[in-house]
C-alpha positions as CSV (number, residue, x, y, z in Angstrom):
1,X,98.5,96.7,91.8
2,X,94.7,96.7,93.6
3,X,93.0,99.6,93.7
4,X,91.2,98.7,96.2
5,X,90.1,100.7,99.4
6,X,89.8,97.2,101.5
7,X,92.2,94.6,102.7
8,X,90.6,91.1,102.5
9,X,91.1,87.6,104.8
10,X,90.5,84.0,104.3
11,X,92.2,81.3,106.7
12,X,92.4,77.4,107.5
13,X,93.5,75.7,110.0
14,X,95.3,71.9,109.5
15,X,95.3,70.1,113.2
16,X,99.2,68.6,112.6
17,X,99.0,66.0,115.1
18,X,96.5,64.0,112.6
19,X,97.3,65.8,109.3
20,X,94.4,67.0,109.0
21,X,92.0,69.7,108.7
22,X,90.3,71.1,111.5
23,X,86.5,71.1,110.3
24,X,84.0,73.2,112.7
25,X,86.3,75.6,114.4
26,X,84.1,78.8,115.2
27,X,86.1,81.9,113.9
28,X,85.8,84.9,114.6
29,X,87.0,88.4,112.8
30,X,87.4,91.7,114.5
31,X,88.7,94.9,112.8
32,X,90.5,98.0,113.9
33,X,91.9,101.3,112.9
34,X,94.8,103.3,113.7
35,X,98.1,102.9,114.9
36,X,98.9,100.1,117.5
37,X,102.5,101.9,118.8
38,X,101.7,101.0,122.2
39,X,99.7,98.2,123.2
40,X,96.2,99.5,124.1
41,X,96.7,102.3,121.9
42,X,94.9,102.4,118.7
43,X,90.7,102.4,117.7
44,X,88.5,100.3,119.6
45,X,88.0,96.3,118.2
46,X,85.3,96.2,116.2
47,X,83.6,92.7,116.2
48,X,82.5,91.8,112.6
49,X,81.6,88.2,113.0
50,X,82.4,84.9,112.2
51,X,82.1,81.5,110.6
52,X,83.1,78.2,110.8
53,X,85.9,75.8,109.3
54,X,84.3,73.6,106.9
55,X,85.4,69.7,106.0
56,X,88.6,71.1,104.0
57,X,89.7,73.3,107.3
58,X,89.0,76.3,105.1
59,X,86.6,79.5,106.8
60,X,85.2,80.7,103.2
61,X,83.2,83.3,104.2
62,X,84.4,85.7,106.4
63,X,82.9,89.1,106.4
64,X,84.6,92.0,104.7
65,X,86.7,94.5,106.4
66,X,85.3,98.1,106.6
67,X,87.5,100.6,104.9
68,X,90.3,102.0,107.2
69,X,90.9,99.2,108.9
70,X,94.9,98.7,109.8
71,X,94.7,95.8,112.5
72,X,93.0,92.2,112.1
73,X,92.1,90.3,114.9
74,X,91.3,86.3,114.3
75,X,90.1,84.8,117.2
76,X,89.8,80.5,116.8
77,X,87.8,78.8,119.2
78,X,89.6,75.6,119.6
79,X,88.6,73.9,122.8
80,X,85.4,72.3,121.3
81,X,87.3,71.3,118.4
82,X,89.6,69.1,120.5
83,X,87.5,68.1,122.8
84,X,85.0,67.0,119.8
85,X,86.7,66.1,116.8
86,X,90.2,65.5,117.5
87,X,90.4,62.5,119.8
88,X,88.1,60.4,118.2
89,X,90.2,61.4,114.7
90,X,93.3,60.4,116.4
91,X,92.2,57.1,118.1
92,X,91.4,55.8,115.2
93,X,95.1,56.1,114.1
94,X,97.2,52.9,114.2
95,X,100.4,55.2,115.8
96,X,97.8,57.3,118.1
97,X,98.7,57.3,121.5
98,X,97.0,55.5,123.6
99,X,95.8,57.9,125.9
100,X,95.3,61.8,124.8
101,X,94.3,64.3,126.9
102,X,91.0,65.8,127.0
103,X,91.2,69.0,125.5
104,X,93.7,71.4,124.4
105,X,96.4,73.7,126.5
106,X,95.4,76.4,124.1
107,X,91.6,77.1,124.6
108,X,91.5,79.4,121.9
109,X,94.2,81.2,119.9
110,X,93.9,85.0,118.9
111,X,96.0,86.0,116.2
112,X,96.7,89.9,115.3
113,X,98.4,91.4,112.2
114,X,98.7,94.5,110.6
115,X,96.7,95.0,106.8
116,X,96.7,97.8,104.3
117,X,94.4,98.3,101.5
118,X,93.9,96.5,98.7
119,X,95.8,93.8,99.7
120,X,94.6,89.9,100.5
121,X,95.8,87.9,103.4
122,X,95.4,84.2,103.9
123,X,96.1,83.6,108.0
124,X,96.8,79.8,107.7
125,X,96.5,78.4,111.9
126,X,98.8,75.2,112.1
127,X,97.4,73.4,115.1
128,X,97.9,70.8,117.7
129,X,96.9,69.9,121.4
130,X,100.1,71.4,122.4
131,X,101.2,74.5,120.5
132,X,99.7,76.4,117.2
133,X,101.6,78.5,114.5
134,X,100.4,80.7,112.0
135,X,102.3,82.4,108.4
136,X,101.1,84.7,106.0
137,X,100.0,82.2,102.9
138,X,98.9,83.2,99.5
């Protein structure tokens, strides 16, 4: 067991449509405390900043949670990433279709969960053009 006053968080994101990671995604981490009974309800977000996925899809240096916090908040900006990296990943693909659209229906995905101290949580984003998903990893 952690003794720990902290929770800690690390992500990736792995685009699905190629099978690949997602390099040069701006992400960004905001923190909160209290309790979230009631949507709107709660502390104030507190933006802490962000980084970037590098060429594994992997954001290795996101900054640390202050102590008390109870809700995460990852925010992914993927519009650039698709409109940047994606279609010129997938072209190159023998089964690419032959015509993909031009960006992504998601602009940018925001993902919220609940953390309590001492513990570590990997936020994996599974992403596409068309739809995301995320899980708690290890």
């Amino acid at each position: 067991m952690s003794t720990s006053t902290t929770a800690s968080v690390s992500t990736h994101i792995l685009d699905t449509s190629i099978g690949r990671p997602a390099e040069a995604v701006a992400v960004h981490l905001s923190a909160r405390s209290g309790r979230a009974a009631h949507y709107g309800q709660g502390g104030d977000w507190q933006a802490l900043g962000g980084s970037a996925t590098d060429v594994d899809g992997r954001c290795k240096d996101l900054p640390a949670l202050p102590e008390g916090t109870t809700h995460v908040r990852l925010d992914f900006a993927v519009e650039a990433y698709f409109e940047k990296f994606a279609n010129k990943q997938a072209d190159a693909q023998q089964d690419a279709p032959a015509n993909r659209d031009s960006g992504a229906f998601f602009p940018e995905v925001a993902i919220t969960f609940a953390v309590k101290p001492g513990e570590h949580y990997h936020v994996p984003l599974l992403l596409n053009p068309f739809g995301y998903s995320v899980y708690r990893g290890s």
